[in-house]
C-alpha positions as CSV (number, residue, x, y, z in Angstrom):
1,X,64.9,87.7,85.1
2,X,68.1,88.0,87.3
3,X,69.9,84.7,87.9
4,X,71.9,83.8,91.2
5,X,73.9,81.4,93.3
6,X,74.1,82.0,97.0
7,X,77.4,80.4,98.7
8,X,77.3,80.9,102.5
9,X,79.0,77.6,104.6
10,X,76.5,78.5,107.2
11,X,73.4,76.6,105.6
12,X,70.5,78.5,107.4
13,X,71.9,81.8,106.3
14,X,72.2,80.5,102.6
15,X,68.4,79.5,102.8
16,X,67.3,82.7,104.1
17,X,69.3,84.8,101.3
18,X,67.6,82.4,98.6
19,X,63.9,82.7,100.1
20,X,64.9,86.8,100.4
21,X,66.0,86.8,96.5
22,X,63.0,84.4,95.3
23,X,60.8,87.1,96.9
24,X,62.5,89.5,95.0
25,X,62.0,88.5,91.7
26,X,65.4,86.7,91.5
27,X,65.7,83.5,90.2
28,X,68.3,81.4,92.6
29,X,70.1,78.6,90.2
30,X,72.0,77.1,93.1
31,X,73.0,77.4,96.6
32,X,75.7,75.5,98.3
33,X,77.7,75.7,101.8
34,X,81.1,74.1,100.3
35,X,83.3,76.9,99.2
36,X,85.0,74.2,96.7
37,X,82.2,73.4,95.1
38,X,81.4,77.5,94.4
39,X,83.8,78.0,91.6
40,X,82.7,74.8,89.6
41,X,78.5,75.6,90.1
42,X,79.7,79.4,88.8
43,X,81.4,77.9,85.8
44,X,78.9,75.7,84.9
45,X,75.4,77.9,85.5
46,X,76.6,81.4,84.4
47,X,74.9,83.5,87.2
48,X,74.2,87.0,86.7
49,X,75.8,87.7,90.4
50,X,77.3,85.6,93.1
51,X,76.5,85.9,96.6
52,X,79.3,84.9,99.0
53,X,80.3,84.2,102.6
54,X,83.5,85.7,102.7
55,X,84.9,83.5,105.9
56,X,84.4,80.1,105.2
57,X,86.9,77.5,105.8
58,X,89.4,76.2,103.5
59,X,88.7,78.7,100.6
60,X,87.3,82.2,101.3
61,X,84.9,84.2,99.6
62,X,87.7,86.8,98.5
63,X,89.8,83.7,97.1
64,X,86.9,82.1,95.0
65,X,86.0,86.2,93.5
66,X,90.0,86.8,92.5
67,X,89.1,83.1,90.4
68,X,85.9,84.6,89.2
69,X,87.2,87.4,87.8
70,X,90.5,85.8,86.5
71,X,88.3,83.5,84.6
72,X,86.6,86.1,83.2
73,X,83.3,85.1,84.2
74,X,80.6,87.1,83.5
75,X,79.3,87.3,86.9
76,X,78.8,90.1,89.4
77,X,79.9,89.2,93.3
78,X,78.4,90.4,96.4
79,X,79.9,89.8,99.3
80,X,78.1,88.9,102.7
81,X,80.1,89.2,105.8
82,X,79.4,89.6,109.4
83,X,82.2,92.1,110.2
84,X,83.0,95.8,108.4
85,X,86.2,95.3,108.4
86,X,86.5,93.5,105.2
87,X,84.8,96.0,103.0
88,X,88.4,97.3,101.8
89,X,89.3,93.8,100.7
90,X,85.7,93.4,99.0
91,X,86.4,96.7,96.6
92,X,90.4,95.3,96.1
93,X,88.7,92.3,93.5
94,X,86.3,94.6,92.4
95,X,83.3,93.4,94.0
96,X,79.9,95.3,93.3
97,X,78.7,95.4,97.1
98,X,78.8,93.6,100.3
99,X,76.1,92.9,102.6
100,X,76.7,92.6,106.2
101,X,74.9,89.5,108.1
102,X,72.1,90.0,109.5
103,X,70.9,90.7,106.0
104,X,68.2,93.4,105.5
105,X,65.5,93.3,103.0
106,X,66.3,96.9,101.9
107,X,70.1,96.4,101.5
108,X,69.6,93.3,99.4
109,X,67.5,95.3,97.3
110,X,70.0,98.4,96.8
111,X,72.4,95.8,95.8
112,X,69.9,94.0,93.2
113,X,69.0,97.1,92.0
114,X,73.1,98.2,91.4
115,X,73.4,94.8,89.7
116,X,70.4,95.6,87.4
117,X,71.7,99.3,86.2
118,X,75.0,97.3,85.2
119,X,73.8,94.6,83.2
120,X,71.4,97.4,81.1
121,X,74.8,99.6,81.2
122,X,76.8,96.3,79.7
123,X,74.4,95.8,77.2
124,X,74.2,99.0,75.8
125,X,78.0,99.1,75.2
126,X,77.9,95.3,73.9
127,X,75.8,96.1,71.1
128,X,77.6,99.1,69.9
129,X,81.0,98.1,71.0
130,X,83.5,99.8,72.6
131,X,82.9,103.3,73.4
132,X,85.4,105.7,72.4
133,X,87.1,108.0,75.0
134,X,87.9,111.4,75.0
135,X,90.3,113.1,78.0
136,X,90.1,116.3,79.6
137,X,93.1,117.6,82.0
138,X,92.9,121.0,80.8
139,X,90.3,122.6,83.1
140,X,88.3,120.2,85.3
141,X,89.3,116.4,84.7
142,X,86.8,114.5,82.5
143,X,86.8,111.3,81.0
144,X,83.8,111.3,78.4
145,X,82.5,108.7,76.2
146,X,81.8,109.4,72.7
147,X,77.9,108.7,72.6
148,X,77.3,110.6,76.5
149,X,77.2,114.3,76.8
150,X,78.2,114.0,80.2
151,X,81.4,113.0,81.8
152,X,82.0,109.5,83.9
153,X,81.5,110.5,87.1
154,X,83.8,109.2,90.0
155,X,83.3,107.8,93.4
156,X,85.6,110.2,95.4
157,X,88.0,113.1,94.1
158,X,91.0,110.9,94.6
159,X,89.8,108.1,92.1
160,X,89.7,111.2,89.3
161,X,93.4,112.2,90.1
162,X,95.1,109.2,90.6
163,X,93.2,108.4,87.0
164,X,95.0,112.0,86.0
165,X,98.3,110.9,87.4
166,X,98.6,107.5,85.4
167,X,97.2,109.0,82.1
168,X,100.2,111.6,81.8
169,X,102.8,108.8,82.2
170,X,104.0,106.9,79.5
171,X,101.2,104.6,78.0
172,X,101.3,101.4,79.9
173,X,104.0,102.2,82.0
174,X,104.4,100.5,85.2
175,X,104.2,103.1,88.5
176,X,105.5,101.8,91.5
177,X,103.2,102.1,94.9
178,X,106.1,104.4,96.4
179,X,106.1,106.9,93.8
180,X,102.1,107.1,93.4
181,X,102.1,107.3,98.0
182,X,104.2,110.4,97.5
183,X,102.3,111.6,95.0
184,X,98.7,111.0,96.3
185,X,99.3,110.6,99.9
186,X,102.3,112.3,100.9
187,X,101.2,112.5,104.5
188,X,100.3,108.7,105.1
189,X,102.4,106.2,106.3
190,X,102.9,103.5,104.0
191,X,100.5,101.2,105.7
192,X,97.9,103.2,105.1
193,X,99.1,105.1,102.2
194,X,98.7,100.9,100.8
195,X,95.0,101.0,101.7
196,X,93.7,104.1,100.3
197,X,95.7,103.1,97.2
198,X,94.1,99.6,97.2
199,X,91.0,100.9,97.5
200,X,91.2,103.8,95.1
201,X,92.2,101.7,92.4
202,X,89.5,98.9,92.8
203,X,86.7,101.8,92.8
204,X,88.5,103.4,89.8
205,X,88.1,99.6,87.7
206,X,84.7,99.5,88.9
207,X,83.9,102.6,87.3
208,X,85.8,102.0,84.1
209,X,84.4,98.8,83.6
210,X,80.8,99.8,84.0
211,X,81.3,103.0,81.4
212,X,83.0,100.2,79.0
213,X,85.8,102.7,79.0
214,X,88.5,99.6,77.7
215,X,91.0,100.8,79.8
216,X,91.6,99.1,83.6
217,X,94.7,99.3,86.1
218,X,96.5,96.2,86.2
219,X,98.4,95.5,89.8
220,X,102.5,94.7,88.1
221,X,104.6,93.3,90.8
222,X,105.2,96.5,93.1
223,X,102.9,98.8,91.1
224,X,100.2,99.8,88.8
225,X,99.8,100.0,84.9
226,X,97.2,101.4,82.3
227,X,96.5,98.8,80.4
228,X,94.0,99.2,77.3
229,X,91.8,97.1,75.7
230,X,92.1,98.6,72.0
231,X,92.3,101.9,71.2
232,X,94.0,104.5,73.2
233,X,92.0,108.0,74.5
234,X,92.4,110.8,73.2
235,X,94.0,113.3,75.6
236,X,94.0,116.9,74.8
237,X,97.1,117.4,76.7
238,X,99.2,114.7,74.9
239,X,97.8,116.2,71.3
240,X,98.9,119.4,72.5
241,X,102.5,118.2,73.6
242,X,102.7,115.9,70.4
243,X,101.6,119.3,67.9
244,X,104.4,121.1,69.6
245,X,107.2,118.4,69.8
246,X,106.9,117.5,66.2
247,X,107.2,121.1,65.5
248,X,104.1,121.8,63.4
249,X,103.2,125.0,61.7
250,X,99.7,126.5,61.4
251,X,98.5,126.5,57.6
252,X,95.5,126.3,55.3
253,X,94.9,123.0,56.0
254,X,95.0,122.4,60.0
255,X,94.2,126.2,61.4
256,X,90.6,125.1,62.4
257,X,92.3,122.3,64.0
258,X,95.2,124.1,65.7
259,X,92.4,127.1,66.9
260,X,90.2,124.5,68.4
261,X,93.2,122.8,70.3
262,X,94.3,127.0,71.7
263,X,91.0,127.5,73.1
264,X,90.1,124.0,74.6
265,X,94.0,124.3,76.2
266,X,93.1,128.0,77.3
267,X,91.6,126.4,80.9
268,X,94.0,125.8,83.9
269,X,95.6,122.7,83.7
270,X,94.3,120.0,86.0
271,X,92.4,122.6,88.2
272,X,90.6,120.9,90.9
273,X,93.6,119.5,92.2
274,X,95.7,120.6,94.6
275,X,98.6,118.2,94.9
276,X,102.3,119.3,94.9
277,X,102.6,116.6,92.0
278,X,100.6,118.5,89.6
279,X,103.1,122.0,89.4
280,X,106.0,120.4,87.3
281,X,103.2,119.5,84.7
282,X,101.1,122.8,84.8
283,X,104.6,124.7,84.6
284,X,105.5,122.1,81.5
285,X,102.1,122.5,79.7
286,X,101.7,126.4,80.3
287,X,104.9,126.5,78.2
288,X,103.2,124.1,75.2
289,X,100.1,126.2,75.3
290,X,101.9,129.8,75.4
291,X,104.4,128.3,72.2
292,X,101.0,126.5,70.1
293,X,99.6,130.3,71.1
294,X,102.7,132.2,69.9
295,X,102.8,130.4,66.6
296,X,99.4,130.8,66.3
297,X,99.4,134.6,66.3
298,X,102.5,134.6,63.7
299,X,100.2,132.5,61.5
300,X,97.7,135.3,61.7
301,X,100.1,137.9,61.2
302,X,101.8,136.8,58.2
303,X,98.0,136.0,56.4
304,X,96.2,139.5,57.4
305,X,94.1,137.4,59.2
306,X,90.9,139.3,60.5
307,X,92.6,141.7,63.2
308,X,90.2,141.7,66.8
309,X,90.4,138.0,66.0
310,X,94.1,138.4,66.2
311,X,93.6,140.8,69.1
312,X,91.3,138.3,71.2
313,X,94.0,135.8,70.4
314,X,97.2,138.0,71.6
315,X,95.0,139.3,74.7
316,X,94.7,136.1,75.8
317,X,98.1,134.8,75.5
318,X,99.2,138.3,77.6
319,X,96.9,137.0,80.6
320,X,98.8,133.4,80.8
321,X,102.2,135.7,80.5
322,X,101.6,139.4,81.2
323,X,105.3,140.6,81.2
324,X,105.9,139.2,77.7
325,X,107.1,141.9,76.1
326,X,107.1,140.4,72.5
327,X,103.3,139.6,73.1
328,X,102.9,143.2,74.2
329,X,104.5,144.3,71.3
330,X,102.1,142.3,69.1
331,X,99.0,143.3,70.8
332,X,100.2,146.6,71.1
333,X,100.6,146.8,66.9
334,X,97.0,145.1,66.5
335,X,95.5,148.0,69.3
336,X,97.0,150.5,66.9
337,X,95.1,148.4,63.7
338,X,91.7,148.3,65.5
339,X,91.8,151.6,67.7
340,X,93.8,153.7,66.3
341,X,96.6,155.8,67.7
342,X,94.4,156.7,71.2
343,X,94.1,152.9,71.4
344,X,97.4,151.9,71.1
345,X,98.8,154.6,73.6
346,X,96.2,153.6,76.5
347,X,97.1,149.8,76.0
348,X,101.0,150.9,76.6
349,X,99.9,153.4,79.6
350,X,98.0,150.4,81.1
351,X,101.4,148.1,80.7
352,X,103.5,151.0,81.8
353,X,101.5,151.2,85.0
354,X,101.5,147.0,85.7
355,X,104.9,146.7,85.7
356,X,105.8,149.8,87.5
357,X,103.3,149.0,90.3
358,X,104.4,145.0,90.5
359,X,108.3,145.4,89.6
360,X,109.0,148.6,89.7
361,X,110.3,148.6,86.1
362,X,109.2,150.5,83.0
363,X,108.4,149.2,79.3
364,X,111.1,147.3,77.6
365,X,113.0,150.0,75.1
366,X,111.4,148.2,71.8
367,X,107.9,148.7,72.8
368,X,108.4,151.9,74.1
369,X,110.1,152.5,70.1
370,X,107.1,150.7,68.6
371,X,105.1,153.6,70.4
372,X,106.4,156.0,69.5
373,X,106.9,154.8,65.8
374,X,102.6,154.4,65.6
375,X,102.1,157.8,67.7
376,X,104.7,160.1,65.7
């Protein structure tokens, strides 16, 4: 049975919300209409969640949530409020909901039912610890969990990038506001830029905390962190920087490894979003795929490997850069091997007729050589 304390400094309020959660199958520990006394009855009966007034005198509800959650209680809050306006500041310390006075039957309920899907969530990643996480940027974002075969899902498009955004900086590195408003919210004012940011990040907590992702953003002095709770994710994009940057070479040993890396780096790089921010790290990562692809295709070359698994690997690589001439020259040689000579000479007509239509040039003089080398 779900456990509760009900903290409202308006006492017939408090009464009604406790006869409205007895009727609901909640068991109500304690209620009380001093806001001091809140934080000591939370301590002491370890409710499942914590309904509060947020304007009461003295010490508001948003005051006695920031101490909940920096005690690490653990206790759900919903907030019950007679004006809108506070929702913002409910989300900012993470709360699960907020209930606007006069309170409904059927929104108490929504919110009991929210609380229940996260204690069931919390106890399935309690028992088998914490989840391991697994980062997509290539493509469409996704943050997966190890035992789910589908991705976390997030509240609005903007909770997935900003995620995005913080997860190619330096682990742990502190962002200031400024540079995540021009990033996110170039068009704002910094007033409001503030908001959405506040906002965003409190949703993108809630989330991670109810996946048991071990990762939350921490609020540093003028900005935000990563911080992680163990392990740290495994981002295809940073594996892919890290294989190139350490200068590894394709052998026996890691070629399943290194193919599986290509093709799952093959996708667009962080493709449902359309910020300006984004192009200095598609431009960056293109040129780690198109080198991891390159040395790839040597590999391949210099074992015999099986050749329209070469060719599907140097077509490829032409799509991402189609005026490579080097490329062409490779898939032009493994044309020739799978083909034959009518092969090769309608692959090199094709490329003769791109870049004469969209430059106005004509085949570089070694391909042309390599033609006619294959053809005489």
């Amino acid at each position: 049975m779900m456990r509760a304390i009900v903290v409202d400094d308006e006492r017939l309020v408090a009464e009604q919300i406790d006869r409205m959660l007895v009727n609901a199958g909640v068991k109500v520990l304690g209620r009380c209409v001093n806001p001091h006394e809140a934080l000591g009855m939370a301590k002491a009966l370890q409710p499942d969640v914590l309904f509060l007034d947020i304007e009461m005198p003295e010490l508001s509800g948003l005051e006695i949530a920031q101490q909940v959650y920096a005690d690490k209680l653990d206790t759900e809050v919903v907030f019950i409020t007679a004006y809108n306006q506070y929702a913002i500041d409910a989300f900012r310390v993470n709360a699960l909901d907020y209930l606007l006075k006069p309170v409904m039957e059927e929104d108490l309920q929504r919110s009991l039912e929210r609380i229940e899907k996260r204690r069931q969530h919390r106890g399935a990643v309690s028992s088998g610890g914490q989840r391991m996480v697994n980062v997509e940027l290539f493509g469409k974002f996704a943050l997966r969990l190890e035992d789910s075969p589908d991705p976390i899902r997030w509240v609005t498009s903007k909770c997935a990038e900003l995620l995005a955004y913080m997860l190619l900086q330096t682990l742990e590195k502190e962002i200031s506001k400024w540079e995540l408003f021009e990033a996110l919210w170039p068009a704002l004012n910094e007033e409001k830029a503030g908001i959405n940011l506040r906002s965003t990040v409190s949703r993108i907590n809630k989330t991670l905390r109810d996946y048991g992702a071990g990762m939350t953003l921490a609020s540093v002095r003028n900005g935000y962190r990563l911080v992680l709770s163990d392990e740290a994710p495994t981002v295809d994009a940073a594996e892919l920087e890290l294989f190139v940057l350490d200068g590894v070479e394709p052998d026996t040993d890691n070629v399943s490894h290194v193919e599986q890396l290509f093709h799952r780096c093959s996708q667009p790089f962080l493709q449902e979003f359309d910020s300006a921010w984004c192009e200095p790290y598609r431009k960056q990562y293109r040129q780690y795929f198109l080198h991891l692809g390159k040395k790839l295709l040597i590999y391949y070359e210099k074992t015999d490997a099986e050749p329209f698994k070469a060719l599907r690997l140097a077509d490829l690589l032409v799509e991402h850069e189609p005026y490579d001439e080097s490329l062409r020259e490779a898939a032009l040689k493994l044309h020739h091997r799978t083909g034959g000579t009518a092969s090769a000479a309608a692959y090199y007509e094709a490329y003769a007729d791109l870049i004469n239509t969209e430059l106005g040039a004509l085949p570089g003089v070694r391909l042309t050589a390599l033609l006619r080398g294959i053809t005489d």
